[in-house]
mmCIF file as gemmi writes it, N, C-alpha and C atoms, coordinates in Angstrom:
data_model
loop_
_atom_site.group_PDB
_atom_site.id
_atom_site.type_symbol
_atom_site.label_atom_id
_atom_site.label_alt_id
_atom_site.label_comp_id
_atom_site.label_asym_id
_atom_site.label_entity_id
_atom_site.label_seq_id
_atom_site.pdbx_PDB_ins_code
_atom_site.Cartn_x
_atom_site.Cartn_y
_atom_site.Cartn_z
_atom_site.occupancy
_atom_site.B_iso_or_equiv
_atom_site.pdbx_formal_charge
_atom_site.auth_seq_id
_atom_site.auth_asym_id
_atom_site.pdbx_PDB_model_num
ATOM 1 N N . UNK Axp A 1 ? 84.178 65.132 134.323 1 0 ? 1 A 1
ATOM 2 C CA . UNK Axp A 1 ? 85.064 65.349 133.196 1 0 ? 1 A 1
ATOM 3 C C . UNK Axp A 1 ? 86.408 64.698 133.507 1 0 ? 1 A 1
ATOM 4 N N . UNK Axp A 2 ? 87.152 63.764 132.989 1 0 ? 2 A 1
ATOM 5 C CA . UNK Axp A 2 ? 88.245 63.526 132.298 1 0 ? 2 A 1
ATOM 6 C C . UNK Axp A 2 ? 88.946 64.073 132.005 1 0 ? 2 A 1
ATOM 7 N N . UNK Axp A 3 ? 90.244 64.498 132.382 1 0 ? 3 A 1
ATOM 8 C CA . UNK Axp A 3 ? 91.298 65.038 131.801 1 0 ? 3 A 1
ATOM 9 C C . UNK Axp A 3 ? 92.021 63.691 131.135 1 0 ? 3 A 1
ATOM 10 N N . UNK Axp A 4 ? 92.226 64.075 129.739 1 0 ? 4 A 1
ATOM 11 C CA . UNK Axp A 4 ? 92.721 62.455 128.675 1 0 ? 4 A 1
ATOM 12 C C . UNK Axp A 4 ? 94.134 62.516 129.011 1 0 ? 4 A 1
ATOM 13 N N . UNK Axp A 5 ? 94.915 63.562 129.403 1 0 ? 5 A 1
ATOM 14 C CA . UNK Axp A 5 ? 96.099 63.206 129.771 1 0 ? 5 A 1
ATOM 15 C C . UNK Axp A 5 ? 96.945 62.823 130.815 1 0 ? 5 A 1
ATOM 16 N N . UNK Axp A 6 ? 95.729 62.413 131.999 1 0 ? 6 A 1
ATOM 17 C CA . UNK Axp A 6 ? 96.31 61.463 132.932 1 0 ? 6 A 1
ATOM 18 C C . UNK Axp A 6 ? 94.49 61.237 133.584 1 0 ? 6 A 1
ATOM 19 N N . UNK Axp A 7 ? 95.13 60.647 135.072 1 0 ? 7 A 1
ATOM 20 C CA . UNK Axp A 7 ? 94.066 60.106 135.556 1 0 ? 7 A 1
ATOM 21 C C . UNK Axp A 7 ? 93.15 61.072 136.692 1 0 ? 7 A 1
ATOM 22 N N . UNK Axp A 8 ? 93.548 62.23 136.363 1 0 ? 8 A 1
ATOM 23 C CA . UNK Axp A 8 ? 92.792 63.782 137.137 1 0 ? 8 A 1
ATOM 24 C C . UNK Axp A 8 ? 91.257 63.92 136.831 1 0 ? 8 A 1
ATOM 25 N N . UNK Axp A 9 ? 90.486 63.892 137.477 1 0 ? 9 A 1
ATOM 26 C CA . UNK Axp A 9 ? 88.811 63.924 136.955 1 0 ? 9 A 1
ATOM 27 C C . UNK Axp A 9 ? 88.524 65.036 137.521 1 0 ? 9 A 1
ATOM 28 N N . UNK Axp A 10 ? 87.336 65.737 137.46 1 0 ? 10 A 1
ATOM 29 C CA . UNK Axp A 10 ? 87.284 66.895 138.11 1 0 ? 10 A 1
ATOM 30 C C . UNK Axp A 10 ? 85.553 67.352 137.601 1 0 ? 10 A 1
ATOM 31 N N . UNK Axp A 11 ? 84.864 67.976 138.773 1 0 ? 11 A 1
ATOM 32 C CA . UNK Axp A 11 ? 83.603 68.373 138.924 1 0 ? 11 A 1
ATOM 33 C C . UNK Axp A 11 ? 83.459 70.417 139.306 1 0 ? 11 A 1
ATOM 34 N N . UNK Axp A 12 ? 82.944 70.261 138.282 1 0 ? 12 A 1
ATOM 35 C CA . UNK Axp A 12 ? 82.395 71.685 138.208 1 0 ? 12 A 1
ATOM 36 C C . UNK Axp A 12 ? 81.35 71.965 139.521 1 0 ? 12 A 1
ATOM 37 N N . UNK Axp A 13 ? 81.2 72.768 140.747 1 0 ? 13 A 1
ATOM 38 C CA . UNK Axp A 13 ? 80.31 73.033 141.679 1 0 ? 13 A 1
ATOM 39 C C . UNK Axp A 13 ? 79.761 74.251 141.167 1 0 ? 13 A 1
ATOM 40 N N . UNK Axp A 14 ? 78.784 74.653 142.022 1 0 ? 14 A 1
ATOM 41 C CA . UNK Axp A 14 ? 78.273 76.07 142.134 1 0 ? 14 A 1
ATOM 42 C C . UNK Axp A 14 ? 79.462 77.181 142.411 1 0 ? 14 A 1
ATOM 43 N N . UNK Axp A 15 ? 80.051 76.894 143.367 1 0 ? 15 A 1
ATOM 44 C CA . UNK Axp A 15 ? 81.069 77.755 144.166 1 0 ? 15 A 1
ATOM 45 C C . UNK Axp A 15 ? 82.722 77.006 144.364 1 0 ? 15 A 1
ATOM 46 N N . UNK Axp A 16 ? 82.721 75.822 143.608 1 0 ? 16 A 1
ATOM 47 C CA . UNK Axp A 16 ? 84.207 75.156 143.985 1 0 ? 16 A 1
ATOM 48 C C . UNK Axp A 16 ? 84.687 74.495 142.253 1 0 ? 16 A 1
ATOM 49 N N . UNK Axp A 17 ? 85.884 73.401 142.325 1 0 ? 17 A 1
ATOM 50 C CA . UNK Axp A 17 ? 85.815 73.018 141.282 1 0 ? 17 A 1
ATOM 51 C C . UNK Axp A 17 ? 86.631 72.153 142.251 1 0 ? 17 A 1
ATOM 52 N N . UNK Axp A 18 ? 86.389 70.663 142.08 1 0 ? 18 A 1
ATOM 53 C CA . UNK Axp A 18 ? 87.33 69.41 142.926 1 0 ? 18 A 1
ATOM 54 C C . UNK Axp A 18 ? 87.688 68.739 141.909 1 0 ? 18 A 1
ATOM 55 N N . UNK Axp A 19 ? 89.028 68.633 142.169 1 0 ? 19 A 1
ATOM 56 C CA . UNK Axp A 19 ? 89.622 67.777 141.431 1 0 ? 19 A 1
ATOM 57 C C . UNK Axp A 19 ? 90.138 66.111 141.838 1 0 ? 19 A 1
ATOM 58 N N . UNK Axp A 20 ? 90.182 65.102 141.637 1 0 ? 20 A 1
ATOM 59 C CA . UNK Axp A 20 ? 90.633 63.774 142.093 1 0 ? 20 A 1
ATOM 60 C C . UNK Axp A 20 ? 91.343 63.272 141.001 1 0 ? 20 A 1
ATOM 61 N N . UNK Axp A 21 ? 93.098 63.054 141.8 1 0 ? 21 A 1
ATOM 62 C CA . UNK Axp A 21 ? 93.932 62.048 141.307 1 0 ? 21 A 1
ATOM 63 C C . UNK Axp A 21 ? 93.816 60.665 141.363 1 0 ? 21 A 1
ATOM 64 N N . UNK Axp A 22 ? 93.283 60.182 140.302 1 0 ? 22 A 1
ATOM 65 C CA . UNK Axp A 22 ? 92.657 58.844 140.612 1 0 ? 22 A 1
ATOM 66 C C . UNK Axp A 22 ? 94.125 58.006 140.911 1 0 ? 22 A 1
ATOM 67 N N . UNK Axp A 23 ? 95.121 58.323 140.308 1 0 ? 23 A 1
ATOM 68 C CA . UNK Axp A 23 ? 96.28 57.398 140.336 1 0 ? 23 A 1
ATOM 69 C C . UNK Axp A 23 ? 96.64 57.202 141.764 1 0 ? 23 A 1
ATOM 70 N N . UNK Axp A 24 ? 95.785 58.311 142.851 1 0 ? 24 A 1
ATOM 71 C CA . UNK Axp A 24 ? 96.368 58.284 144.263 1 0 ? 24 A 1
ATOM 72 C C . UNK Axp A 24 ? 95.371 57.624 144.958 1 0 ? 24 A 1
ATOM 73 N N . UNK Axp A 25 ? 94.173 57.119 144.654 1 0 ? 25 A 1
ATOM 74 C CA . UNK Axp A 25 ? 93.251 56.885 145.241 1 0 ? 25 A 1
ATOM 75 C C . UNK Axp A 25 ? 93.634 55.312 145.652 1 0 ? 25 A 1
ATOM 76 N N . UNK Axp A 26 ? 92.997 55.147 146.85 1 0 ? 26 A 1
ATOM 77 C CA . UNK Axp A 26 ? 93.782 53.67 147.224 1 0 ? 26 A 1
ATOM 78 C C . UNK Axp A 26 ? 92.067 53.022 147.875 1 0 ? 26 A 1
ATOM 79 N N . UNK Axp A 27 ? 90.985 54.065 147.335 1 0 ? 27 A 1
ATOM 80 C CA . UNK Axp A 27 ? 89.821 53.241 147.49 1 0 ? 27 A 1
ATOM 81 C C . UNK Axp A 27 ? 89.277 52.847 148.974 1 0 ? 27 A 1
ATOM 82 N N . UNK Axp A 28 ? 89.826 53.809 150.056 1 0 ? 28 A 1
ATOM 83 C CA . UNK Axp A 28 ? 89.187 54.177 151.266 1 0 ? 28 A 1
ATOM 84 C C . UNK Axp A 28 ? 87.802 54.473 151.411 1 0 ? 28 A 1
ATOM 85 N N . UNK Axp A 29 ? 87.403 55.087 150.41 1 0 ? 29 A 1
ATOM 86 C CA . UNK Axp A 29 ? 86.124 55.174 150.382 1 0 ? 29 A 1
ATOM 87 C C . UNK Axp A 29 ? 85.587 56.789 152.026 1 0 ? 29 A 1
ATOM 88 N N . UNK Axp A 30 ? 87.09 57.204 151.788 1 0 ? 30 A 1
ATOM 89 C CA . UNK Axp A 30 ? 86.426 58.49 153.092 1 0 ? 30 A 1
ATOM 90 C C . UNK Axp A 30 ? 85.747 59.56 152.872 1 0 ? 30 A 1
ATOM 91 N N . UNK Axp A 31 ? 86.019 59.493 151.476 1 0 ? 31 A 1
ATOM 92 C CA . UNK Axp A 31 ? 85.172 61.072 150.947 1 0 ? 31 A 1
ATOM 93 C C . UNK Axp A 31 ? 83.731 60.273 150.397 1 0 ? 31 A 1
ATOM 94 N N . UNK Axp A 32 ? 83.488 59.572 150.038 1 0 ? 32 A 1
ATOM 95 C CA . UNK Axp A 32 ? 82.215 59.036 149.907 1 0 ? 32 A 1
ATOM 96 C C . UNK Axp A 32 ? 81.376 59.039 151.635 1 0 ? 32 A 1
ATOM 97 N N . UNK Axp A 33 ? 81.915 58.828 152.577 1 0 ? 33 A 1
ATOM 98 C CA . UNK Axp A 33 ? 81.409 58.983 154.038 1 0 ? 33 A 1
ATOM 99 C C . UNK Axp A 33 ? 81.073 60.525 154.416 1 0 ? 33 A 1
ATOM 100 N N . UNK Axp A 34 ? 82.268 61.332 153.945 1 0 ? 34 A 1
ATOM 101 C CA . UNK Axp A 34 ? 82.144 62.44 154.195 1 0 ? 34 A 1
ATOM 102 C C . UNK Axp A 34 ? 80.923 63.273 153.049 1 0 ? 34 A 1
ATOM 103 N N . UNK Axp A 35 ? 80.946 63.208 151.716 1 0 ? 35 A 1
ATOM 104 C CA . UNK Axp A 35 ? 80.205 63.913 150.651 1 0 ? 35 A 1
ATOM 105 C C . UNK Axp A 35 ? 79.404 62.369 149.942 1 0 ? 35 A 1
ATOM 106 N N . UNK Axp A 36 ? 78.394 62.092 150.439 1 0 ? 36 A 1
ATOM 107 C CA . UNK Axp A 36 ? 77.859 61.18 149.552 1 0 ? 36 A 1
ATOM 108 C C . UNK Axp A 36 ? 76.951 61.624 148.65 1 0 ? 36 A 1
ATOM 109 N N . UNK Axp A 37 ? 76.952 62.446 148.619 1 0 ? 37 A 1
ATOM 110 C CA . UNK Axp A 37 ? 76.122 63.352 147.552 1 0 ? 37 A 1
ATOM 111 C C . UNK Axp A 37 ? 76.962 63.4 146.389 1 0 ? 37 A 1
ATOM 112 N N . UNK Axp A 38 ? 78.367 63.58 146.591 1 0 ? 38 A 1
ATOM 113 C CA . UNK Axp A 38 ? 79.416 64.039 145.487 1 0 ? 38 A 1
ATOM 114 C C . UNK Axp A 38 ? 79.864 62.83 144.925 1 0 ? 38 A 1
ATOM 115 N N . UNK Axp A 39 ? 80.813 61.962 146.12 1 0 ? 39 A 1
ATOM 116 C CA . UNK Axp A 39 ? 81.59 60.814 145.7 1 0 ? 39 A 1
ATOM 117 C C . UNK Axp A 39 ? 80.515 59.965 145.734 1 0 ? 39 A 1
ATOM 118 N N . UNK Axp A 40 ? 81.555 59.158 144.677 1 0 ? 40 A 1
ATOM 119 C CA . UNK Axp A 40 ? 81.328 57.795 144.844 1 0 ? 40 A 1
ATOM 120 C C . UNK Axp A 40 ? 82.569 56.674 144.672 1 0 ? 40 A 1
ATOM 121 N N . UNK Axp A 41 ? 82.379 55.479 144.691 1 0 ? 41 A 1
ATOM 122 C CA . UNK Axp A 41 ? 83.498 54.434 144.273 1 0 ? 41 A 1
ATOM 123 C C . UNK Axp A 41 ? 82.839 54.022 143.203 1 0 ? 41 A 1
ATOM 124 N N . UNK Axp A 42 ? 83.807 54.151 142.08 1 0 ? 42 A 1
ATOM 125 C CA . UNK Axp A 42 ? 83.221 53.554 140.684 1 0 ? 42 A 1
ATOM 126 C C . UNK Axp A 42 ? 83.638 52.123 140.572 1 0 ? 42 A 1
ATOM 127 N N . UNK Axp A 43 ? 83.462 50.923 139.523 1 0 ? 43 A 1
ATOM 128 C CA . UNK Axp A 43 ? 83.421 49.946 139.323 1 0 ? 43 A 1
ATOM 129 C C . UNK Axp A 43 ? 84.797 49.199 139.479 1 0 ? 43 A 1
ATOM 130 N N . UNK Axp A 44 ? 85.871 50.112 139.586 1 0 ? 44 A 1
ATOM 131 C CA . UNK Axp A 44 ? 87.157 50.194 139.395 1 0 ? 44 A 1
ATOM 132 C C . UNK Axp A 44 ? 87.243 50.473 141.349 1 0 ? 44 A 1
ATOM 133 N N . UNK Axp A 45 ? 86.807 50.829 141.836 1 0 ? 45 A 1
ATOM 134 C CA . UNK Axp A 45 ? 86.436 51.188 143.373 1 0 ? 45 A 1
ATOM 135 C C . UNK Axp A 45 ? 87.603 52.573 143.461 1 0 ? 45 A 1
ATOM 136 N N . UNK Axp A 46 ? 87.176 53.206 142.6 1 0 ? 46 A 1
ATOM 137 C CA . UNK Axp A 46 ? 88.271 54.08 142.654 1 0 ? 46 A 1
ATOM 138 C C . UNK Axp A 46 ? 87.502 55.197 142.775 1 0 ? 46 A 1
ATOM 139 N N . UNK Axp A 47 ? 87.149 56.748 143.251 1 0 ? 47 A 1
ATOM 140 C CA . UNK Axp A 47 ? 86.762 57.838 143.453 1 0 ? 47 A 1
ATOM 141 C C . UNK Axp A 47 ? 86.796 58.448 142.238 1 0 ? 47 A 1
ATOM 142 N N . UNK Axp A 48 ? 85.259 58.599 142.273 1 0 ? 48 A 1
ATOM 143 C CA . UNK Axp A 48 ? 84.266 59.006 141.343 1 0 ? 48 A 1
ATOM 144 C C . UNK Axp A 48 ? 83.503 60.59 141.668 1 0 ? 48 A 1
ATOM 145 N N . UNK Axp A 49 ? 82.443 60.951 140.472 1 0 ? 49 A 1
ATOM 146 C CA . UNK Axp A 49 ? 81.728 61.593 140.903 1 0 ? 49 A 1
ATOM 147 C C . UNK Axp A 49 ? 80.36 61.116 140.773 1 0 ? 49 A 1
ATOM 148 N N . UNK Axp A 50 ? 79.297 61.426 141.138 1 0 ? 50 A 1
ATOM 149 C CA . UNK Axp A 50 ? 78.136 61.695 140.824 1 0 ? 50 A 1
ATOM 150 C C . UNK Axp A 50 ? 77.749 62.539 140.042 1 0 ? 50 A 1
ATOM 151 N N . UNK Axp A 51 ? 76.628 62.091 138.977 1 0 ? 51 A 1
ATOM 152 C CA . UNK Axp A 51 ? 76.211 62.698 137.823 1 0 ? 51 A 1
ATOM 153 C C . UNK Axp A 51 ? 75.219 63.893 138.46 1 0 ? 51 A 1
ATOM 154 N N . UNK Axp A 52 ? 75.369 65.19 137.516 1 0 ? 52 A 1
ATOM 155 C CA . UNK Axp A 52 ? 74.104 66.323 138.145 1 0 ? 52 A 1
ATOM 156 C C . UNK Axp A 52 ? 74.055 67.013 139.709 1 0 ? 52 A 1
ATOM 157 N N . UNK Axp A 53 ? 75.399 66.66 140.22 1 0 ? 53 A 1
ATOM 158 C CA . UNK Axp A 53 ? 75.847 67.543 141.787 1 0 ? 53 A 1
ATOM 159 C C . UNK Axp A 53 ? 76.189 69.41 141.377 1 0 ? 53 A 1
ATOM 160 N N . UNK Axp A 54 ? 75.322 70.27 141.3 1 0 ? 54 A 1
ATOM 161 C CA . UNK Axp A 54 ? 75.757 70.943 141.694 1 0 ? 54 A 1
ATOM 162 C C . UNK Axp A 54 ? 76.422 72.002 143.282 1 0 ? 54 A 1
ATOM 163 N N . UNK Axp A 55 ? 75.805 71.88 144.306 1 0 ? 55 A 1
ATOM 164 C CA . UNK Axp A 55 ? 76.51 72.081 145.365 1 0 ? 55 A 1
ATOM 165 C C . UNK Axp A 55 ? 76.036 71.071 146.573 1 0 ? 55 A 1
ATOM 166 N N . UNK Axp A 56 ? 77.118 71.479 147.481 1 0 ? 56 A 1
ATOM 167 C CA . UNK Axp A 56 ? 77.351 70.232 148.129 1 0 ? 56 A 1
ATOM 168 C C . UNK Axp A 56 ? 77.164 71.051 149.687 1 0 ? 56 A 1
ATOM 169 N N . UNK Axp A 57 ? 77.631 70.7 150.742 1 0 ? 57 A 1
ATOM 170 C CA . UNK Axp A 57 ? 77.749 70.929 152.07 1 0 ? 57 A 1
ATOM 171 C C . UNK Axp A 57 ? 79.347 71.492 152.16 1 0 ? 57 A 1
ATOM 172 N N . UNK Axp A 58 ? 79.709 73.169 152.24 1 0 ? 58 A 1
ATOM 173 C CA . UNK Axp A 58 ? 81.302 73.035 151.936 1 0 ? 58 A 1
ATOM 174 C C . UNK Axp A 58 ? 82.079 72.956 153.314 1 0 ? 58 A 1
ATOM 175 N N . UNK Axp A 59 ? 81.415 72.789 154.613 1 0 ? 59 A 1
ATOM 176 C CA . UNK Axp A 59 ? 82.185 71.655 155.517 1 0 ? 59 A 1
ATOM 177 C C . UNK Axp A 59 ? 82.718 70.58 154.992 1 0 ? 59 A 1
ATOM 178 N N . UNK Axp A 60 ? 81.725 69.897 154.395 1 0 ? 60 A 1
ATOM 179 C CA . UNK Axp A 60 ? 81.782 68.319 153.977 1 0 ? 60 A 1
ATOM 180 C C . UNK Axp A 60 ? 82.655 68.235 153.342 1 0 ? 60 A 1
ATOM 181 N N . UNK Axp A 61 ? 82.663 69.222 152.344 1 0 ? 61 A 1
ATOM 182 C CA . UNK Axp A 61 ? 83.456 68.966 150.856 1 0 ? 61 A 1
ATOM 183 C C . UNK Axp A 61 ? 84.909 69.383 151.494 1 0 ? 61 A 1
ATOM 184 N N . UNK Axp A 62 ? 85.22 70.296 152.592 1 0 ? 62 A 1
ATOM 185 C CA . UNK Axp A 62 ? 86.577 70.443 152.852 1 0 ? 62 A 1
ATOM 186 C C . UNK Axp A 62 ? 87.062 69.335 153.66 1 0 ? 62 A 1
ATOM 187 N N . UNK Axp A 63 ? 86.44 68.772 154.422 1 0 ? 63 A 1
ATOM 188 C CA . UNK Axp A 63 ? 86.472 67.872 155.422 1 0 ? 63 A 1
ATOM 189 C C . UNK Axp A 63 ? 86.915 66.453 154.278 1 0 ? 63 A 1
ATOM 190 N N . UNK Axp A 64 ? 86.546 66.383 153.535 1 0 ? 64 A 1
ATOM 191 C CA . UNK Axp A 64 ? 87.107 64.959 152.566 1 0 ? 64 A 1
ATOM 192 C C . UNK Axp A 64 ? 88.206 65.188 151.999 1 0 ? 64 A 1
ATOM 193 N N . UNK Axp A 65 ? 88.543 66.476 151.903 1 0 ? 65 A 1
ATOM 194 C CA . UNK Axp A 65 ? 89.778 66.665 151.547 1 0 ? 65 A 1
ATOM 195 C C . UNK Axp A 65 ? 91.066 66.047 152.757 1 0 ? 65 A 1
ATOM 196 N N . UNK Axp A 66 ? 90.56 66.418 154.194 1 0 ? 66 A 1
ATOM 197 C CA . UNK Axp A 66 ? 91.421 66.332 155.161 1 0 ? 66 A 1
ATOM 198 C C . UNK Axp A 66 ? 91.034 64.578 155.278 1 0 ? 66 A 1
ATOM 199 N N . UNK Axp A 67 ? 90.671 63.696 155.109 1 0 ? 67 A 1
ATOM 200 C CA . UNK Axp A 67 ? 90.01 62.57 155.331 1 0 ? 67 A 1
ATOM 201 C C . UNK Axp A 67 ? 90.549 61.444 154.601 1 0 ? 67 A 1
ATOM 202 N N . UNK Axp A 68 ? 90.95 62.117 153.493 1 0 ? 68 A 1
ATOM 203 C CA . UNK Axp A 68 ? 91.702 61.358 152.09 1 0 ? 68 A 1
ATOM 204 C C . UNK Axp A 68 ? 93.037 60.999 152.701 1 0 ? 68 A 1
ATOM 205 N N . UNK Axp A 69 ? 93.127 59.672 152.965 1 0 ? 69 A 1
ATOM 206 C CA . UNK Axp A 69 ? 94.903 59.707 153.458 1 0 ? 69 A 1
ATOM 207 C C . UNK Axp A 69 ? 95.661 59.395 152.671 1 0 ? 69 A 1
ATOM 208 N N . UNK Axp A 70 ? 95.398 59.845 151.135 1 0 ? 70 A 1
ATOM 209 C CA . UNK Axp A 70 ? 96.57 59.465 150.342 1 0 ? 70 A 1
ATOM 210 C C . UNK Axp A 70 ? 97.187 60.947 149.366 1 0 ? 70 A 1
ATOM 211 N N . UNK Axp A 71 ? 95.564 62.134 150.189 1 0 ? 71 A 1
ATOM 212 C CA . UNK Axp A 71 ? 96.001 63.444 149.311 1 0 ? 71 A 1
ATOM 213 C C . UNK Axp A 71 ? 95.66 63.312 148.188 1 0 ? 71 A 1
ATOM 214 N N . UNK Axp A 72 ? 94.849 62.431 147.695 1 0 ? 72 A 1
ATOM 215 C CA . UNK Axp A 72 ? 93.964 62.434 146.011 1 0 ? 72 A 1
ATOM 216 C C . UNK Axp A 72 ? 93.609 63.483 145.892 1 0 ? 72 A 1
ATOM 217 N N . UNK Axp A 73 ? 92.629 64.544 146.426 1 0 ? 73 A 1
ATOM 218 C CA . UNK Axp A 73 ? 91.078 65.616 146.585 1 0 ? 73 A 1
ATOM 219 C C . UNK Axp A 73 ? 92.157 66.801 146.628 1 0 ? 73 A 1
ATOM 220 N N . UNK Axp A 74 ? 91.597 68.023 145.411 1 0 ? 74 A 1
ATOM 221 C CA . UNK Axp A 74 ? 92.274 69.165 145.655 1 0 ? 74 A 1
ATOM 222 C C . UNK Axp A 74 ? 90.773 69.922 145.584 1 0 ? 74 A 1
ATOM 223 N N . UNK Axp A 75 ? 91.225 70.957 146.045 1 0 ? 75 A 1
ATOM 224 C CA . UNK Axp A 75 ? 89.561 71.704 146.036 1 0 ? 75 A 1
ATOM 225 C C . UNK Axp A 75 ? 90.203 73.03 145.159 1 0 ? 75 A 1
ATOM 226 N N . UNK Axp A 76 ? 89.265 73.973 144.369 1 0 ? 76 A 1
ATOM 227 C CA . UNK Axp A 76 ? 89.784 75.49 144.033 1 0 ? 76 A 1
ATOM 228 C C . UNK Axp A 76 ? 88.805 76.178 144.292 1 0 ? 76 A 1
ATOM 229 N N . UNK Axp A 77 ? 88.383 77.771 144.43 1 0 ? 77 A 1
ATOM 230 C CA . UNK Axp A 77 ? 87.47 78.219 144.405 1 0 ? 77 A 1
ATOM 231 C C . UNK Axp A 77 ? 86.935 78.183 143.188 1 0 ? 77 A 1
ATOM 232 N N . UNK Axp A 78 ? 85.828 79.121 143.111 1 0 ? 78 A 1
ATOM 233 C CA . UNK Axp A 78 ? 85.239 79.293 141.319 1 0 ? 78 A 1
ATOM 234 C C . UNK Axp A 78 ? 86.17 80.114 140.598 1 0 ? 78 A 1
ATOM 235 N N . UNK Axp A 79 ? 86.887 80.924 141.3 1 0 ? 79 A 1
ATOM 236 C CA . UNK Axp A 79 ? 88.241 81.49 140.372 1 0 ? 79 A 1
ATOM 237 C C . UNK Axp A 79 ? 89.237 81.086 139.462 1 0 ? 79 A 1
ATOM 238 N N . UNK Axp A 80 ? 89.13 79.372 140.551 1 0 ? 80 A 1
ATOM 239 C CA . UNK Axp A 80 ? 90.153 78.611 140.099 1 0 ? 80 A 1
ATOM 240 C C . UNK Axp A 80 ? 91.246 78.28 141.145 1 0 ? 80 A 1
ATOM 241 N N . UNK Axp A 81 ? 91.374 79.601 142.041 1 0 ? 81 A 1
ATOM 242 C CA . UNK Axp A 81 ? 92.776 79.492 143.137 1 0 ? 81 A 1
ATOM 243 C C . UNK Axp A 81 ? 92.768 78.361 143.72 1 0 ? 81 A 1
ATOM 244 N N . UNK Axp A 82 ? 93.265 77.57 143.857 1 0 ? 82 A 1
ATOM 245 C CA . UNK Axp A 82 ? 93.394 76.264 144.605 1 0 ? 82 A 1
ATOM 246 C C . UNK Axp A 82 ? 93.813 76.601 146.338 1 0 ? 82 A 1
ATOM 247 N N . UNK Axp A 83 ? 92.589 76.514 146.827 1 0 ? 83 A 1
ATOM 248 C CA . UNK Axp A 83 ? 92.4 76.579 148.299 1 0 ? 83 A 1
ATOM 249 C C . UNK Axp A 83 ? 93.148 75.796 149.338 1 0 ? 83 A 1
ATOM 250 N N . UNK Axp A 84 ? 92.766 74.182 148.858 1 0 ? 84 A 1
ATOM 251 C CA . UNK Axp A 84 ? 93.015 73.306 149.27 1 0 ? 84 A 1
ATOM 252 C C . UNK Axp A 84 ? 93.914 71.958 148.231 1 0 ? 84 A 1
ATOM 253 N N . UNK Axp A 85 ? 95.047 71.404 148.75 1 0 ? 85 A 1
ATOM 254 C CA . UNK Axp A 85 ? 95.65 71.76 149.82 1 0 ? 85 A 1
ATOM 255 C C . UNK Axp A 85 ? 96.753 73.178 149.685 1 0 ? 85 A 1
């Protein structure tokens, strides 16, 4: 999903909800190493999701958060509380 009022995308999990600032993404491609199940680099080589992910590995998924060196990846629980960062 798209948020239309900027460049924030964001994936619904079983147990999380991740969000990616695409405007921060500089196309490292670390969370695709770390969650290749989740990410991807879209055509734009910019951090994507994968279609039909519902849960992931949540080492993995926290671990791309710490991996991202530009701070794109926010994680929340299913509550919403934003965990990470």
């Amino acid at each position: 999903m798209k948020n239309k009022s900027s460049d924030i995308i964001e994936k619904k999990l079983a147990d999380y909800l991740v969000r990616v600032d695409r405007k921060k993404c500089l196309s490292f491609g670390k969370c695709v190493g770390a969650v290749p199940e989740l990410y991807i680099l879209d055509e734009k080589q910019l951090c994507s999701f994968k279609k039909d992910v519902k849960k992931v590995n949540t080492k993995n998924l926290m671990e791309s958060y710490y991996l991202c060196p530009v701070g794109a990846i926010y994680i929340y629980d299913k509550n919403g509380k934003q965990i990470i960062p």
